[in-house]
N, C-alpha and C positions, 0 to 999 in steps of 0.2 A: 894320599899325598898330604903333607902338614906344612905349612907357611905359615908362620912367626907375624904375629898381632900383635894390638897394643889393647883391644876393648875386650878380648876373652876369648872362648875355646866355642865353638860351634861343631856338632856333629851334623851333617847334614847326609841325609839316607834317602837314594832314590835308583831304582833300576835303569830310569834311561842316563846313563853317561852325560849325554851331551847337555841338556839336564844343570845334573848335579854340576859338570862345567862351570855351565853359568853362572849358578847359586853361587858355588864355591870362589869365582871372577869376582862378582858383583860381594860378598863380603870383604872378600880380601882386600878390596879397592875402601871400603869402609875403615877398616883396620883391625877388622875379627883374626885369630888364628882359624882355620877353619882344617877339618880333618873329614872328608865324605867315603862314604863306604855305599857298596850296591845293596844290599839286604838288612834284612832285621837281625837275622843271624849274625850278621859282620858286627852291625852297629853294638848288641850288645855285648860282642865280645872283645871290642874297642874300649868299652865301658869297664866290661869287666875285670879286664885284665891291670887295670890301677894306674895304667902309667898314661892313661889318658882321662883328666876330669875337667867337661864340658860346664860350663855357662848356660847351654842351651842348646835344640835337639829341631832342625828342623826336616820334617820325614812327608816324603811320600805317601799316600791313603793305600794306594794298589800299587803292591809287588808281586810277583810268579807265588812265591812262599809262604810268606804272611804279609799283612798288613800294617799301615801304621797304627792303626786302633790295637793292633796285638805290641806293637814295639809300647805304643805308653803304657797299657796296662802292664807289662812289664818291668818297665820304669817306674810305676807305683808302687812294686813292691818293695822297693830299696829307697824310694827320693819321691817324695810327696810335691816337692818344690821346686824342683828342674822343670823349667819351660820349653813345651813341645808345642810347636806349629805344625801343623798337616797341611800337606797340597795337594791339590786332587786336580788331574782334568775334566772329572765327571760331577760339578760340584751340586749338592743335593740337600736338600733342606734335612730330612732322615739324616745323612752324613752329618749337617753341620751341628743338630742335635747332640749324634752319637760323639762327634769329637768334645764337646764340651764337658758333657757327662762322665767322657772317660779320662776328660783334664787337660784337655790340649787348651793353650794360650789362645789360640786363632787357627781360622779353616781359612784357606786362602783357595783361590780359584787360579789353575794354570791354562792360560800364559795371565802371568801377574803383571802389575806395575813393580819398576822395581825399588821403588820407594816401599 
């Protein structure tokens, strides 16, 4: 689902639904367009396919699939400079290393504040 913002385009990638709800509630209310999909698989072919370009990518660490660490190195290879956030509920020192290194903006721990 896409609703019309005025600050930019957010993808946001999370298997639990209710979840990605939130996130998706809580930008909208900010005044993000925001566009959420369940998988890595969705998200980069949300990407892919042109007629959607994000601002910014905030993803999930652990899906069924792949992971968020797999969605940015992906994202590296086309966009050096698109900002990914990762949310984990398992949050772990190793994790917030590995998201840094692989370019994520911020490792957030779920349930966040939602400032």
């Amino acid at each position: 689902m896409t609703v019309k913002g005025t600050l930019g385009r957010v993808l946001v990638v999370d298997d639990d639904h209710a979840l990605r709800r939130a996130v998706r509630r809580q930008l909208e209310a900010e005044g993000w367009t925001v566009v959420d999909v369940e998988s890595v698989s969705a998200a980069l072919g949300a990407m892919r396919d042109g007629r959607e370009l994000f601002d910014c990518v905030v993803s999930d660490v652990h899906m069924p699939a792949s992971t968020g660490f797999d969605l940015i190195e992906q994202i590296r290879r086309y966009d050096d400079e698109l900002p990914v956030l990762l949310m984990t509920g398992d949050p772990s020192l190793d994790g917030a290393v590995r998201a840094i290194e692989t370019g994520a903006v911020s490792y957030l721990a779920k349930p966040f504040d939602q400032e």
